[in-house]
N, C-alpha and C positions, 0 to 999 in steps of 0.2 A: 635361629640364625638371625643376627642382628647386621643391620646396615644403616649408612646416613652420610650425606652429601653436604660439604662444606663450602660453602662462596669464599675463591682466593682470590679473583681480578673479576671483570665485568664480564667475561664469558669462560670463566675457568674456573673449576671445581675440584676439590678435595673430593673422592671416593673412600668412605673406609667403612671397609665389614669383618668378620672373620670368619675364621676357616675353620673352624673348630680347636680341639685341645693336642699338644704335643707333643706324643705321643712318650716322648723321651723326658721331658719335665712335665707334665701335667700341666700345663700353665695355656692357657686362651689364646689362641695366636691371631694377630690384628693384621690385614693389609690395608694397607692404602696405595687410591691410582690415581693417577692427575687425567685428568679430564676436558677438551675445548669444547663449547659450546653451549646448546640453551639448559636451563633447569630440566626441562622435561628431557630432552635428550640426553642430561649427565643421569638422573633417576632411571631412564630406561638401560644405559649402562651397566646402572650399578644393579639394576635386578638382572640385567645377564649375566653379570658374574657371579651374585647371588646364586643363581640357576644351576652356572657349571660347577661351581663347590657342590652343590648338591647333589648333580649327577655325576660327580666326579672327572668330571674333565676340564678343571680349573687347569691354568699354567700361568707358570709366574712371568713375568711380563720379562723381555729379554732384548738388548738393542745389537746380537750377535747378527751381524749379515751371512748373506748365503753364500760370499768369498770364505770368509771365517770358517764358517761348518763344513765349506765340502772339504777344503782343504786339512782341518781338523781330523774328519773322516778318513780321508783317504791313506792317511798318517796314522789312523789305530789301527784301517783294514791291513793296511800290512803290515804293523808289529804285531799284531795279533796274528799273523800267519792263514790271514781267512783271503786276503788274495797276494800272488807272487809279484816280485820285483816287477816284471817284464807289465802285468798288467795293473801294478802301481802307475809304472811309467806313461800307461794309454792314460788311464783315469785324469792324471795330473796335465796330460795334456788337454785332454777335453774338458776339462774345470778351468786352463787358462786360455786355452784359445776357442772354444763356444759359448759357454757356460760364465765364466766373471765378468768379461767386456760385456754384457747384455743385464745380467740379473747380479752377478756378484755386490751391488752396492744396498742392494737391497735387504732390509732385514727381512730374517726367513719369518718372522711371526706376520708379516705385511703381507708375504706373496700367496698368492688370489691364481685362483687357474687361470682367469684374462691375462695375466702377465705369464704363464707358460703357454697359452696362444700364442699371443703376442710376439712369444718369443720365437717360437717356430716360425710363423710368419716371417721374422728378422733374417733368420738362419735359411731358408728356402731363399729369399729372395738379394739377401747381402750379408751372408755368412763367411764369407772366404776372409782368411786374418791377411792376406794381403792380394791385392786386386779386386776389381769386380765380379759378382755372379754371387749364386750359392752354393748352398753343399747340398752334396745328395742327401735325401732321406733316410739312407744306412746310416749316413753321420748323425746328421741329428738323430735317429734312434739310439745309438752309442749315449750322447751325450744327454740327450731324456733319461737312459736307464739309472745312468750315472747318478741323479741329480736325483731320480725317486729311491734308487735306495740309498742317499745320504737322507733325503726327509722321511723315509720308514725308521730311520735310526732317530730323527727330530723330534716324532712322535713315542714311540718306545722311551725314549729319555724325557717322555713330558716338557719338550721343550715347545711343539706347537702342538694343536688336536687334532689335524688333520694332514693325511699325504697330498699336494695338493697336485702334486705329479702324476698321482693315481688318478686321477679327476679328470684330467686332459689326457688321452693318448697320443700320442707318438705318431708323426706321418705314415702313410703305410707303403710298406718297402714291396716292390716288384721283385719277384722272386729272379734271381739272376743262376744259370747253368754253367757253372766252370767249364773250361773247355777239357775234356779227356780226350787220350785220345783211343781210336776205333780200329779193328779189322787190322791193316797191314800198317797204317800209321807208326803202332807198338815195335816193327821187324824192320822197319823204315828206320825209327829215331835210335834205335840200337845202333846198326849198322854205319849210320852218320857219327855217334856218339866214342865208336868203336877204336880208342887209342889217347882220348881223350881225360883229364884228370876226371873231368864230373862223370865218367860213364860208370866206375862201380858205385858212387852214392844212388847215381840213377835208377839201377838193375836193382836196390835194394827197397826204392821207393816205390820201383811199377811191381814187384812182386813180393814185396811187403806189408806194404803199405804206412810203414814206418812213416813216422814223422823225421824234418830235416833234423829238430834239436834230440831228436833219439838216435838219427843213425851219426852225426856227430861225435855224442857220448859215448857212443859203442865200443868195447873193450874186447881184444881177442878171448879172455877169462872167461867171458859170457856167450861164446858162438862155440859151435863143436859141429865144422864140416865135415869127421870125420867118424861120428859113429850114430848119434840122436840124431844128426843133420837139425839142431833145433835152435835158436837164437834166442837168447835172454834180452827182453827189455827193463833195467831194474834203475836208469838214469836219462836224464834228459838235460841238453844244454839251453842255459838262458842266459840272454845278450841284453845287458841296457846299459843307459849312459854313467850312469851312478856306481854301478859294481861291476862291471865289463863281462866277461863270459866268466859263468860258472857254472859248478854242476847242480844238480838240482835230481830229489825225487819224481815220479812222476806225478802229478797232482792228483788223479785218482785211483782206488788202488785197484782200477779194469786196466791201466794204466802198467801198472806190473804184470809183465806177459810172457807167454813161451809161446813162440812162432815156427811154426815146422817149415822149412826151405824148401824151396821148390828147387829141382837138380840145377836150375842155370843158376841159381843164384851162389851154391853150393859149389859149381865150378869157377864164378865169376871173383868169388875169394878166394877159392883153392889159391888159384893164379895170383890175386893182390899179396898174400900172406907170403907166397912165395916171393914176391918182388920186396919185399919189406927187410923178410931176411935177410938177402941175399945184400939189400943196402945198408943193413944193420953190420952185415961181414967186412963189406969195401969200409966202410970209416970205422972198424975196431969196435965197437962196439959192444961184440960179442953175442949170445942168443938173445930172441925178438923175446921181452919181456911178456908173462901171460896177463900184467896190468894193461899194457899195453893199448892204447889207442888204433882203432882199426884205420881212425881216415886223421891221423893227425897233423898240424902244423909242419912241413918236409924240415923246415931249418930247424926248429928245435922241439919237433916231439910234442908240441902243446896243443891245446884243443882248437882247432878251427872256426874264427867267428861265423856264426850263421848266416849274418847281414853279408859278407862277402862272400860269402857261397851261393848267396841267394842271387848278389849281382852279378857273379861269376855265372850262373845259368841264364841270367836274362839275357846275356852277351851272346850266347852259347843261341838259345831259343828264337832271338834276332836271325842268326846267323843263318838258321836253318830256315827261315821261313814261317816261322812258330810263336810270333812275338807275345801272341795272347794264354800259351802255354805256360803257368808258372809251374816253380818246384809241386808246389804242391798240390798242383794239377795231377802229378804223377801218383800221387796217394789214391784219391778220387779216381783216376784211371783202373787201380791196385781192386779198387771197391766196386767198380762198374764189370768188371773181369767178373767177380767174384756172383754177382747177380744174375747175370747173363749166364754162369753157368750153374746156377739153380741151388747157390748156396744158399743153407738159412740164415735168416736174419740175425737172430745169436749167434750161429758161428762167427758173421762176419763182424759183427759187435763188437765179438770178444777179439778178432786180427787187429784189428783197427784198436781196440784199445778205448773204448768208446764206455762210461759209466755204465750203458745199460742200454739195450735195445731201440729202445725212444729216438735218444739220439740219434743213430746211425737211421733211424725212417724219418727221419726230422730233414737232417743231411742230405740223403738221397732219396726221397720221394718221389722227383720225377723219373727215377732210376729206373723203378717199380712200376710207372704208371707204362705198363704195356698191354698188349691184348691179352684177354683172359680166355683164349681160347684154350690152353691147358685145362683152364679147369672145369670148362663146358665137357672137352674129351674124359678126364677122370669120373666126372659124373656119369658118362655115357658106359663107362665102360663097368662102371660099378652096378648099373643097375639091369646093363648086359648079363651081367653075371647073377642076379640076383633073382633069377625064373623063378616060375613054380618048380618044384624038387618033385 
């Protein structure tokens, strides 16, 4: 492998070596790099690119900034179908409101873990895109993940040789406990709830454990209060600015589920299906469709935005004195139920709709962390049992 340094200005140098032969014509392939600085410092250059041809972690030299590629990115992640609308829409935010005003001008072959310091540094202490203060830590982790895997894809494409996001981690996020709720709480929030539009989505989330954009989607085709008592998860709605609410599979296929009802929840539709009809008869209508949407738009039958269901409970949750309760508190509540009464972790996995065990111990771990006196007693009782014969 040959190399050799050119004098173009009084501290500027000509780099040209090659890379070996091409693979597709056979023919020697030459680069040349421009270079500032002294003779010895342009020579030790050129033996380090020397070096990486060798070890094969040459990259051709590239003036793409790291506005350019995540943006780029984020653009194939979702025509490529590898993440949905709704978490295009997070991505895209956190690449213009964390991520570009700080590092976006930067070309990504320049950026140095000191500049993802740096950058955290910026983000803790005057991160907020307007006013003073910064972001929590869960944000900047968002926006860290974001950014290492656009430069995992940098590297894969031999466009830089190293992640340099992998190099620096991420602030460390303080585990925070959704609020559920507990004991007569559950008989409490019914009871207030009770006449109210959100009360059967509610019944369906504290004993489901459904998601809001599943129970949404929900179709009467897919429920059968009347003989399996079992509920089809087979759709999910998702809301963003760009393509407004649409349906959607569920993203993983734990995701597609049969959920066995629990009796209140079984009579909690009885009664809504029946009030559907009966409004389906008053305006002509004719029989309740079996397509039919379970909790649809009242004026015209269409899917209910999630974002204003979501603010329609926060209203709801103020009212009662609950302000820190969200919707999806009532999921978690669904899961905390489920623990407390000594289900296994698969089963509750697979309620939840959850890829795979991991997750749901990942989720609620402090769920779990209680006293192990169960299995002091099992022990005890096993080895009770286990005399001389």
């Amino acid at each position: 492998m040959k190399g050799h340094i050119r004098q173009r200005g009084k501290k500027s140098w000509e780099l040209k070596f090659d890379v070996g032969f091409d693979p597709a014509t056979g023919k020697r392939q030459i680069k040349y790099h421009s270079f500032k600085g002294t003779k010895r410092e342009a020579q030790a250059k050129l033996t380090e690119l020397m070096a990486a041809v060798g070890a094969g972690t040459y990259v051709e030299p590239s003036k793409v900034t790291v506005a350019e590629h995540l943006r780029a990115r984020v653009d194939q992640w979702e025509a490529a179908g590898d993440i949905s609308a709704r978490t295009a829409e997070r991505y895209r935010q956190l690449v213009e409101n964390q991520i570009v005003p700080h590092l976006g001008a930067k070309m990504v072959q320049k950026l140095r873990p000191l500049d993802i310091e740096g950058w955290h540094a910026t983000l803790r202490t005057s991160g907020r895109r307007r006013g003073n203060g910064g972001l929590a830590a869960r944000t900047i982790g968002h926006a860290h993940r974001v950014l290492s895997k656009a430069l995992k894809d940098a590297v894969r494409g031999d466009v830089v040789t190293r992640n340099v996001a992998a190099l620096q981690v991420a602030p460390k996020v303080e585990a925070e406990e959704m609020r559920i709720l507990v004991g007569e709480d559950v008989s409490d929030l019914l009871s207030t709830l009770q006449g109210q539009a959100i009360y059967v989505p509610a019944v369906l989330a504290l004993f489901t454990g459904l998601r809001l954009g599943e129970i949404l989607a929900l179709r009467w085709g897919n429920v059968d209060i009347d003989a399996t008592k079992v509920l089809q998860v087979r759709e999910a709605l998702e809301e963003t600015k760009v393509h407004g609410v649409i349906f959607k599979a569920p993203k993983t296929k734990a995701g597609r589920r049969d959920i066995t009802l629990p009796d209140i929840v079984v009579d909690v539709l009885r009664e809504h299906r029946l009030r559907q009809r009966q409004l389906c008869l008053q305006l002509g209508l004719g029989k309740l469709p079996e397509n039919a949407l379970v909790f649809p738009n009242a004026i015209e039958g269409k899917p209910r935005r999630p974002s204003a269901v979501s603010r329609e409970w926060g209203l709801v949750a103020k009212s009662i004195g609950m302000p820190e309760l969200t919707f999806h508190g009532l999921r978690h509540t669904h899961a905390s139920q489920l623990i407390d009464a000594g289900v296994d972790v698969v089963t509750i996995s697979r309620r939840l709709g959850h890829a795979n065990p991991t997750v749901t111990l990942q989720v609620y771990a402090h769920l779990f962390r209680k006293d192990d006196s169960k299995a002091a007693l099992a022990i005890n009782a096993a080895l009770s049992g286990a005399g001389p014969s």
